[in-house]
C-alpha positions in Angstrom: 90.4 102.0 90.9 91.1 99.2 93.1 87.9 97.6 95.6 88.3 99.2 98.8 89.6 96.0 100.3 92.6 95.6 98.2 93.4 99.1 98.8 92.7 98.6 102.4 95.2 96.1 102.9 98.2 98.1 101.0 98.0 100.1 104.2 97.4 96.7 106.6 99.8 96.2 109.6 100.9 92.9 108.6 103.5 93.2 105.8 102.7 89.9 104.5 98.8 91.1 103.7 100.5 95.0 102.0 102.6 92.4 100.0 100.0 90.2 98.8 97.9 93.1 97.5 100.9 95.0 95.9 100.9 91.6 93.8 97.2 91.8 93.4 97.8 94.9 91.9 100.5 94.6 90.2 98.7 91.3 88.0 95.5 93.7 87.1 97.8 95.3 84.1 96.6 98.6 84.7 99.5 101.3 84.4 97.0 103.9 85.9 97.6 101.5 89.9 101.3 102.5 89.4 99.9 105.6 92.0 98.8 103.1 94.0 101.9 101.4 94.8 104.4 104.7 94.9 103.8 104.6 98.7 104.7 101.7 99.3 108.3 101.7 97.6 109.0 103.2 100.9 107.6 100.6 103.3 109.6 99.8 106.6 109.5 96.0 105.0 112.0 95.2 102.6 110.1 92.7 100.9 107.2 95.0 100.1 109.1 97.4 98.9 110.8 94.7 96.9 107.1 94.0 95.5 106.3 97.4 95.2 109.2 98.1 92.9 108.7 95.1 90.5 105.2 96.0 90.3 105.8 99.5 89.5 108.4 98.4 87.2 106.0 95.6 85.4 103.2 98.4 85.3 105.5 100.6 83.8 106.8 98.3 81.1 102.8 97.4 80.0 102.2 101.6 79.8 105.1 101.6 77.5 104.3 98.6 75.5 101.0 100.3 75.0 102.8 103.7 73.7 104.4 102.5 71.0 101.9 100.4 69.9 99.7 102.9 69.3 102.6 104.6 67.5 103.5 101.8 65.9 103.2 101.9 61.9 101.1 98.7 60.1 103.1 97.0 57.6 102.1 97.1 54.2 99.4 94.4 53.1 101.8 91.7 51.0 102.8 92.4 47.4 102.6 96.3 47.8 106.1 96.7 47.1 105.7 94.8 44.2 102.8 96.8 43.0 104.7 100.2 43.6 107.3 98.8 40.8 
């Protein structure tokens, strides 16, 4: 979870401060703060919603990144297909 002032200021009345912390959370590289940000996608501002969107976006990318990975098979140590032979 975010510190309380970060989230705090996602809901601030200057648009400037909500689009500095959507960046703030959007740099932590933590898929589970995409909740965070859905709000804010529909922000009166334009540019935080711009910022809100990219972040969701970037935070979605590193969750999927992470999924195959983990799925992801090692390649065999060098010369196994030679020993197989």
């Amino acid at each position: 979870m975010q510190p309380s002032p970060v989230r705090d200021a996602l809901s601030d009345e200057d648009s400037s401060v909500r689009a500095a912390a959507v960046h703030s959370i959007s740099l932590r590289n933590d898929p589970a703060l995409k909740k965070e940000l859905e709000p804010l996608l529909q922000d009166d501002n334009e540019p935080v919603r711009l910022r809100a969107a990219a972040g969701y976006l970037r935070l979605s990318a590193i969750e999927a990144g992470a999924r195959v990975k983990k799925r992801a098979t090692p390649p065999p140590p060098p010369g196994a297909q030679e020993r197989k032979k």
